[in-house]
Phi, psi and omega in degrees: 000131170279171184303309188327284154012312189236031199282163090003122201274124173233157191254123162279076162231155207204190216261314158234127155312024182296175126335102185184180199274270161349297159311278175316297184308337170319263174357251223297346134311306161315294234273317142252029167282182179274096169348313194289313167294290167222177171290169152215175152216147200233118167267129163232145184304312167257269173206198208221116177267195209259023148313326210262357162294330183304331164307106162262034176259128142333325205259007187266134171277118171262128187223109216254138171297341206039071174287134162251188211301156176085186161301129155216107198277337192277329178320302208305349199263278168329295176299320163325309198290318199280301173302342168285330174296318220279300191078038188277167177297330208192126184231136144268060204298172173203152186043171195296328177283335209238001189275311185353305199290013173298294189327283157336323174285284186333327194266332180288344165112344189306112222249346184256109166230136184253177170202121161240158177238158193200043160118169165292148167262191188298321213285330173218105169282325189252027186071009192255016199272108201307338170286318205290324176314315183317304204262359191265347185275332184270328178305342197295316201299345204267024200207135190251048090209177183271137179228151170228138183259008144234174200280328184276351180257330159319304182319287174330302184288349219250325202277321187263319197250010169051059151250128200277185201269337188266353169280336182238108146322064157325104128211137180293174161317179181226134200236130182268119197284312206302312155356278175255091182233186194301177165269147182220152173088192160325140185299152162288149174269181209171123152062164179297163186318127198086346174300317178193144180233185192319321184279349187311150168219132212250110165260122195238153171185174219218142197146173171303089186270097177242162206265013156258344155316325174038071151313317179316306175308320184268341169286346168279328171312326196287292170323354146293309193295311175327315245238302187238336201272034181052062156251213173262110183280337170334298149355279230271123130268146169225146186243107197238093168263153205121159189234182199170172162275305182327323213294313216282300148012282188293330200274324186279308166316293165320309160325311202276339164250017182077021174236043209269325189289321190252040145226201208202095168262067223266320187125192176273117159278162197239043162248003187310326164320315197289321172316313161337305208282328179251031160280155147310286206219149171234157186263134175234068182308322212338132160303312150199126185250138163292277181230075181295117196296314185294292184334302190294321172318323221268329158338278216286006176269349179072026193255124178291156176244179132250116194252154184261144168316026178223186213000221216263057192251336173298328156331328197231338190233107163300103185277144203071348203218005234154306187193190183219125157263108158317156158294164162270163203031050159236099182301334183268347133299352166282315171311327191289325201274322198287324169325311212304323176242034158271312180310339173230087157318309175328276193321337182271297157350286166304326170276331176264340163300301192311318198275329158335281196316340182275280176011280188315322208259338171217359166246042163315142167297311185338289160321288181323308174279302144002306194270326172297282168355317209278298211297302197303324184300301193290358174235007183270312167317302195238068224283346179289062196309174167214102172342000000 
């Protein structure tokens, strides 16, 4: 039997395995944590899509409950049953779907329980919905500590849901630069034959087009731009890659002004780095975000970004300096920034080399599996939670 064999088991859970922000920091955590230290398993509330090719250990069990939609009282039966089997040392839930399964972990004996959070959905954008605090307060004593990937969902559990600060842990994401890296040589192509050549300016952006993304808002900017802002629409792309309910939504807005020939909405692709590579600039719409995994790709893509102003996106985007941050849901300020860097090609340039070097220098995967590494080792050492 090998060490790996006898690694400490941690229970990985979450609402689904998909496309997604989370999801991928999930990934690229398994991937690089060290094989020798511990096992894993991704329990899912629902179920696991062909995301789950991206794991590269072998040795990880993926396990979907099939929840359906609403109460479905036969799950809790179901995790109960899968963690008395699994026995693991340690479970980790993330977001508001998976903290329930604290409870369920506790009575099942698992004696290690972490909890991260890493944003909001549409239904509490800002964290104030007097139920969800509710269950997250009573739950808190039963999770021995916290992980957040930005300093503002610290702030938040500490000031709303009254946890104390030394039970929560910050760390950001993590980014693989070799991956996503700048464009070099010759243009990369984009989109079908004829879609864009080398003069071309790509507003490209990439995600879950679900309404807390709010896709919408930037197709209306890029149709402000088309439409009043004097530039050349010849010119002008706009690039959305993700699938989503929003999807249909932005492609029916386009239609509907004649501008269906200058975007590209292809759905979800498993090319993005290349896609990176062939953008100008990237949109970050978002209503609210944690860490965004896409922001830190499009950084480390040497791509200035522009992001709207909440949760942790000021954390990751240097306004002026990196990117421009914005309000969220205001298309003619989204319009106004991307203006500022099609008129200054320099200015785009100079903000995406700086956000590459930040990259390089503080959002490493390394650092990142490190820093996870660092919280299970200190609690596996002192397996006796405390409430």
């Amino acid at each position: 039997m090998s060490t790996a064999d006898n690694a400490p088991l941690i229970v990985h859970l979450i609402h689904r395995l998909d496309i997604g922000g989370l999801e991928n920091g999930l990934v690229n955590l398994i991937n690089n944590l060290p094989p020798e230290r511990y096992r894993h398993a991704i329990v899912c509330l629902e179920s696991a899509g062909d995301f789950r090719l991206r794991i590269r250990r072998p040795d990880v069990e993926i396990i979907s409950l099939n929840k359906r939609q609403g109460k479905d009282w036969r799950h809790y039966l179901s995790l109960f049953q899968t963690l008395r089997r699994l026995r693991p040392y340690l479970i980790h839930t993330r977001n508001l779907p998976g903290i329930e399964a604290q409870l369920l972990a506790a009575i099942a004996g698992v004696r290690l329980r972490v909890h991260g959070e890493h944003g909001r959905d549409i239904a509490d954008l800002q964290g104030t919905r007097p139920r969800y605090r509710m269950l997250r307060r009573l739950l808190a004593p039963l999770i021995g500590h916290f992980i957040t990937v930005s300093k503002e969902l610290e702030t938040w559990l500490v000031s709303a849901i009254g946890v104390r600060p030394q039970r929560i842990s910050h760390i950001c994401n993590g980014v693989d630069s070799v991956r996503f890296r700048p464009h070099r040589g010759p243009p990369c192509t984009i989109g079908p034959a004829g879609f864009a050549d080398e003069n071309t300016f790509i507003i490209g952006s990439v995600g879950r087009m679900a309404e807390v993304k709010d896709h919408m808002t930037l197709v209306r900017a890029f149709l402000i731009l088309i439409s009043h802002g004097g530039l050349a629409p010849q010119r002008l792309r706009l690039v959305i890659a993700g699938d989503g309910p929003c999807r249909q939504h932005c492609l029916e807005m386009l239609h509907a002004a004649g501008a269906n020939n200058l975007a590209w909405l292809p759905g979800a692709r498993d090319d993005i780095p290349q896609l990176m590579r062939s953008m100008t600039i990237f949109v970050q719409p978002s209503l609210t975000e944690g860490a965004s995994n896409t922001v830190l790709e499009a950084m480390a893509s040497g791509l200035p970004v522009v992001a709207t102003n909440v949760g942790g996106n000021p954390e990751l985007v240097q306004n002026d300096r990196t990117g421009m941050l914005i309000p969220p849901n205001d298309p003619a300020q989204l319009a106004y920034a991307i203006d500022q860097y099609y008129r200054a090609p320099s200015l785009a340039a100079q903000h995406g080399a700086r956000a590459r070097r930040r990259v390089l220098s503080e959002f490493s995967l390394a650092a990142m599996a490190d820093a996870y590494q660092a919280v299970y080792d200190r609690l596996i050492q002192q397996p006796m939670m405390k409430g």
